[in-house]
C-alpha positions as CSV (number, residue, x, y, z in Angstrom):
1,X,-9.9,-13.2,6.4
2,X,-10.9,-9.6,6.1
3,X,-7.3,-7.6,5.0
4,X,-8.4,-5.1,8.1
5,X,-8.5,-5.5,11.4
6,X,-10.1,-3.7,14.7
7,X,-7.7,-2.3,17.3
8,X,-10.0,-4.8,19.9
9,X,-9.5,-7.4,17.4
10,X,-5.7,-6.9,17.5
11,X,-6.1,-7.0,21.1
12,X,-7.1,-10.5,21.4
13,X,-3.9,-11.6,19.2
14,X,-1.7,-10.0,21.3
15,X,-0.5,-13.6,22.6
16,X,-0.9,-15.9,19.7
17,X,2.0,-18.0,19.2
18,X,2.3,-17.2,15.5
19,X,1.7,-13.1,15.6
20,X,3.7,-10.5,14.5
21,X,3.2,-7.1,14.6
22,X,4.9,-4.7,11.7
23,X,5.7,-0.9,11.8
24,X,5.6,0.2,8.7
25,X,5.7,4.0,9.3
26,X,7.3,6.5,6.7
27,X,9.1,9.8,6.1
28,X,12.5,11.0,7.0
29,X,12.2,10.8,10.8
30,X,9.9,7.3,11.0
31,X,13.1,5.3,12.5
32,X,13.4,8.0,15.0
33,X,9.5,7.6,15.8
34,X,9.7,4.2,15.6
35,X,12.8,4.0,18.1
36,X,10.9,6.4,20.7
37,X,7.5,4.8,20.7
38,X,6.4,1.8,18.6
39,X,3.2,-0.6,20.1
40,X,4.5,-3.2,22.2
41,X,6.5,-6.0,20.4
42,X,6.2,-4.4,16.8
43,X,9.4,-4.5,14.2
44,X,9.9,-2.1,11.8
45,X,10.1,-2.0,8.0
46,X,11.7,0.6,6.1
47,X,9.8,1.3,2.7
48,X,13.1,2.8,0.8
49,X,15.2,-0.2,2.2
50,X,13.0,-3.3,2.9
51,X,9.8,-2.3,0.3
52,X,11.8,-0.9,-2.1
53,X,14.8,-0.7,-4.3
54,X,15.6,2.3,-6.0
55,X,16.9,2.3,-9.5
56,X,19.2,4.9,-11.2
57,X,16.3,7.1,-12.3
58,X,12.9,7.6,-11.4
59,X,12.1,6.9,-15.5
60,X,12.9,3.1,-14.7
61,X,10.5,2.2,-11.8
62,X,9.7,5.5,-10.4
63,X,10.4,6.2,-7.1
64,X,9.7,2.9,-4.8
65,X,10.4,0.0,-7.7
66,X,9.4,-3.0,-6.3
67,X,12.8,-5.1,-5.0
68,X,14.0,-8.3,-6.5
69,X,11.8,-10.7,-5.3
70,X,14.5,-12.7,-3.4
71,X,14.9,-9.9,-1.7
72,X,12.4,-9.4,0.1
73,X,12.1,-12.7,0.8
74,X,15.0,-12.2,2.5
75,X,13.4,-9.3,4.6
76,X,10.5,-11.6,5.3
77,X,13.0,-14.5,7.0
78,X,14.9,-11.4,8.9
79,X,11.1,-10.2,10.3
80,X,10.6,-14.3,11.1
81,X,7.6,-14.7,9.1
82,X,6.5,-18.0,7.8
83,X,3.4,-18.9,5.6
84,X,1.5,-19.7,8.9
85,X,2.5,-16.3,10.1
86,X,-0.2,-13.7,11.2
87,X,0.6,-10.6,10.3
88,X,-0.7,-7.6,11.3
89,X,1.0,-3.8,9.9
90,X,-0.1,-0.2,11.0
91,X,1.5,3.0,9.9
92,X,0.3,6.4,11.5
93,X,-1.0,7.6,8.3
94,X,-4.4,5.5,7.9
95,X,-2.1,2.6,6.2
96,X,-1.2,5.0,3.4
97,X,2.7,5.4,4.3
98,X,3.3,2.2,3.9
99,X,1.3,0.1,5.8
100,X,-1.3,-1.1,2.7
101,X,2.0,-1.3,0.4
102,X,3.7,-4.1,2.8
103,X,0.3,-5.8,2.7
104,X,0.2,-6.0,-1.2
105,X,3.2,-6.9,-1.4
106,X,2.7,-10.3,1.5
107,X,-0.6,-10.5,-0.7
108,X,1.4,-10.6,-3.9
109,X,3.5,-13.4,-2.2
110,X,0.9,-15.7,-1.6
111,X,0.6,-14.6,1.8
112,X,-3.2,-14.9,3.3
113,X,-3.1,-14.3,6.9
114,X,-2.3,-10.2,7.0
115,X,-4.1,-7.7,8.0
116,X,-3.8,-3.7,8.4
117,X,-4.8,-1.9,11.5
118,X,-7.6,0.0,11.0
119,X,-7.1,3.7,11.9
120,X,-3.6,2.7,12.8
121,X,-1.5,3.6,15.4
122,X,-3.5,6.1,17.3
123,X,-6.9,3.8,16.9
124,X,-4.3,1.2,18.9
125,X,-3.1,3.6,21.4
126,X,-6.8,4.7,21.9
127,X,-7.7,1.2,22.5
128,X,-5.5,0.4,24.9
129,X,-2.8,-1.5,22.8
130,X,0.4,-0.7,25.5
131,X,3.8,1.2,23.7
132,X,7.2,1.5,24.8
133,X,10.3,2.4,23.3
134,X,11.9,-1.0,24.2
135,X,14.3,-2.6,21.5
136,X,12.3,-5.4,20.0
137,X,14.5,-8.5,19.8
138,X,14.4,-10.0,16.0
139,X,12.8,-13.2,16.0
140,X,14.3,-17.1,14.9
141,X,14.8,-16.3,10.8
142,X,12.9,-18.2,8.9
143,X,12.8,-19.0,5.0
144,X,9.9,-18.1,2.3
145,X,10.2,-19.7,-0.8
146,X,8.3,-18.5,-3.5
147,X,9.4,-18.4,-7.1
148,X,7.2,-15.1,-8.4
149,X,5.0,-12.4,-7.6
150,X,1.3,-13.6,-8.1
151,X,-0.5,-10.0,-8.0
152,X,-1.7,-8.4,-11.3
153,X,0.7,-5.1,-12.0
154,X,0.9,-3.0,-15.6
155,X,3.7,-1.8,-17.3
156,X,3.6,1.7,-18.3
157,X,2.6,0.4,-21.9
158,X,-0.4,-1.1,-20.5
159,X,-1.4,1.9,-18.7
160,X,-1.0,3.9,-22.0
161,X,-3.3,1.7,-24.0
162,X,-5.6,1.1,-20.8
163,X,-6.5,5.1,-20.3
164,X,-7.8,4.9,-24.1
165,X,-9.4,1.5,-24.1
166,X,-13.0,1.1,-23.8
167,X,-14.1,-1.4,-20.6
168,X,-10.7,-0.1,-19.1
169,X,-10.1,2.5,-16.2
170,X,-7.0,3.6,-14.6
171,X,-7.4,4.8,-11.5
172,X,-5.0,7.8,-9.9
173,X,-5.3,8.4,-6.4
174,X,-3.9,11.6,-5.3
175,X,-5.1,14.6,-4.2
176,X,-7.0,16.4,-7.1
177,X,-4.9,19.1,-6.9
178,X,-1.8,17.2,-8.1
179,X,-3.6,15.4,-10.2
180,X,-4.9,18.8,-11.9
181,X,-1.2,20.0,-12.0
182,X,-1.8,22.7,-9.8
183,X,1.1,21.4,-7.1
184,X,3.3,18.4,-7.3
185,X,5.7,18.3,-4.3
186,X,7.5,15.5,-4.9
187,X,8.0,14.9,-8.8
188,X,9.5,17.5,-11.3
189,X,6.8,17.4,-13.5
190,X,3.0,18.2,-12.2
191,X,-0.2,16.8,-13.9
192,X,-1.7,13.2,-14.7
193,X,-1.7,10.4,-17.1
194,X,-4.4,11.0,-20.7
195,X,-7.4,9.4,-19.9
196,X,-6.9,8.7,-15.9
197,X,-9.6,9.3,-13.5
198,X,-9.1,10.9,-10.1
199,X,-10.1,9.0,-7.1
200,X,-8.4,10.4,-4.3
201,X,-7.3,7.8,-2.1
202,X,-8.7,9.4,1.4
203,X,-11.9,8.9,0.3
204,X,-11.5,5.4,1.5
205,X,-11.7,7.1,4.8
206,X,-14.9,8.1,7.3
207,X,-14.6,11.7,9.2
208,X,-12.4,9.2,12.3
209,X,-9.8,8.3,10.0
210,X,-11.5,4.5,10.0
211,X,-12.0,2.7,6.4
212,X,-15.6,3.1,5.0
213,X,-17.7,-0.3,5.6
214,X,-17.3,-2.2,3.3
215,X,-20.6,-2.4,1.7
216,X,-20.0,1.7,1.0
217,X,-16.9,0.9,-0.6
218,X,-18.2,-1.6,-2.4
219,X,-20.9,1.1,-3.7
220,X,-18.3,3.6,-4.6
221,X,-15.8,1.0,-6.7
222,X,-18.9,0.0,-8.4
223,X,-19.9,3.2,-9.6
224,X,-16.9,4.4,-10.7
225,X,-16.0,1.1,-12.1
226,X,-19.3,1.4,-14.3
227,X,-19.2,-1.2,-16.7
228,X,-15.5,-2.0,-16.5
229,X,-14.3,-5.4,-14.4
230,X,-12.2,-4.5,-11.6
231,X,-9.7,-7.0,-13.6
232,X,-9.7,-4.0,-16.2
233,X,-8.7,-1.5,-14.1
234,X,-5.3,-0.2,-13.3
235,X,-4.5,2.0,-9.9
236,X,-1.3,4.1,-9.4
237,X,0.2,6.8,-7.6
238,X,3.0,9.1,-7.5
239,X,5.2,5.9,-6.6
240,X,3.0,2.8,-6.0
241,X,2.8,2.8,-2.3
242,X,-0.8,5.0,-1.4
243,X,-2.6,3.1,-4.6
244,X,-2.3,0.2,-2.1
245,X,-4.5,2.1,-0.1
246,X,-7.5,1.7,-3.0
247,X,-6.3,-2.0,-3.4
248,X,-7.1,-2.7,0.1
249,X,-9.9,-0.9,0.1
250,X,-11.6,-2.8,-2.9
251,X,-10.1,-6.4,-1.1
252,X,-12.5,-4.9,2.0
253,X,-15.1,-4.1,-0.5
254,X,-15.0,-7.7,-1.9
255,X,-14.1,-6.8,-5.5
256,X,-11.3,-8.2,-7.4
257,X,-7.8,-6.6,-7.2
258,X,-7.2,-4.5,-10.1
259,X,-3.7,-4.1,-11.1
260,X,-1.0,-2.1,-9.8
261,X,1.3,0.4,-11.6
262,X,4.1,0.3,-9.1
263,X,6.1,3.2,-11.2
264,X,2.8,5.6,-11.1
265,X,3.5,8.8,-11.6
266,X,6.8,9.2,-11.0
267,X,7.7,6.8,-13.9
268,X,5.4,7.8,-16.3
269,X,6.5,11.8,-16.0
270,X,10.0,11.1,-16.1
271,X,10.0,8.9,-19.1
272,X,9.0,11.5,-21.3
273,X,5.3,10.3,-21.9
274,X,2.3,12.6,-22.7
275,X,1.0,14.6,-19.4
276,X,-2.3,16.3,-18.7
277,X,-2.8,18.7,-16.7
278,X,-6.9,20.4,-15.4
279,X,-10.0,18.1,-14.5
């Protein structure tokens, strides 16, 4: 199963027994939005309260730490999601906020079966998917059992030595201009890990918003891969949830998940570690 999906091929699941549809939409009014139009039948996640758990300080985790495992196993019986489940998440931000982070994080559960909407809510809407503001009724909880999380993820140590290792690449995706230190609007402290290289993670996107085919991303992982195993690379953020978006985007491309940095940038600048800042 490819981890994206069309709007027409979400379509024709519309009625399968074992479907479920996730909101995964982000930002201080996404309940609101979710509330006042959501695609028919979807629930919603929250990424600070379901995908998340913050700690005391961003220096311990950054900003979205993953949760306790058993946690969100929990969230996963409250949504009714089983093993045989087929899931399917949009956001309205292309799958950056947080629809490609709830993926990874099924993914990193053993999950198989899920799938994000391709050019997300408005590709659905445009497709003819129906909305409505109804209240979506939870369904029967059920129970995951899993005893770990079985994705690769680094530690801020291993990014350290990573950035100066040779056949090893960590990967930052946002915009250049943060990455250059030029603006940072959501951490104190503006600029980017020694040694990181800046792939911006829109450039997973065509012109419509839509993922690049996958043989193009494949082309474009390569290349900046070089000679480096997609095993040897490391992809972070400002907080671990957009670097999902380049995980998914190299699952599309059929290349081996790297590993994730979940505390990203906002770890790594508040824990009093070297900082660079230009190209």
């Amino acid at each position: 199963m490819t981890p994206l999906i069309s709007p027409a091929g979400l379509l024709s699941l519309r009625h399968q027994a074992n479907f479920i549809l996730i909101d995964a939409r982000y930002g201080p009014n996404a309940k609101q939005a979710y509330a006042g139009q959501h695609l028919d039948g979807a629930l919603f996640v929250d990424l600070d309260t379901d995908l998340s758990q913050k700690g005391n300080s961003a220096a311990e985790g950054g900003r979205h730490p993953l949760p306790p495992l058993d946690k969100f196993l929990h969230v996963l019986g409250r949504l009714g999601i089983s093993p045989e489940s087929h899931v399917v998440v949009y956001d309205e931000k292309n799958g950056a906020l947080a629809a490609a982070r709830f993926w990874w994080m099924l993914r990193a559960v053993g999950h198989q079966t899920v799938q994000v909407l391709d050019g997300g809510m408005q590709a659905a809407i445009e497709a003819g998917f129906p909305t409505n503001a109804d209240k979506v009724e939870l369904p029967e909880p059920t129970v995951y059992e899993v005893s770990h999380w079985s994705l690769p993820m680094a530690t801020a140590e291993e990014v350290e030595q990573a950035a100066k290792a040779p056949n090893h690449v960590v990967i930052d995706v946002r915009e250049a201009d943060r990455f250059r230190g030029e603006r940072e609007p959501l951490d104190k402290i503006a600029g980017h890990i020694p040694g990181a290289v800046n792939v911006p993670f829109f450039g997973n996107l065509d012109p419509s918003g839509k993922f690049l085919p996958a043989d193009e991303l494949k082309r474009k992982y390569s290349d900046i891969l070089g000679e480096t195993l997609p095993t040897g690379a490391i992809v972070h953020c400002g907080s671990g949830v957009t670097a999902c978006h380049t995980l998914l985007a190299m699952e599309q491309a059929g290349l081996d998940l790297p590993k994730l940095y979940v505390g990203s940038w906002s770890e790594w600048s508040e824990s009093g570690r070297q900082v660079a800042t230009g190209a």
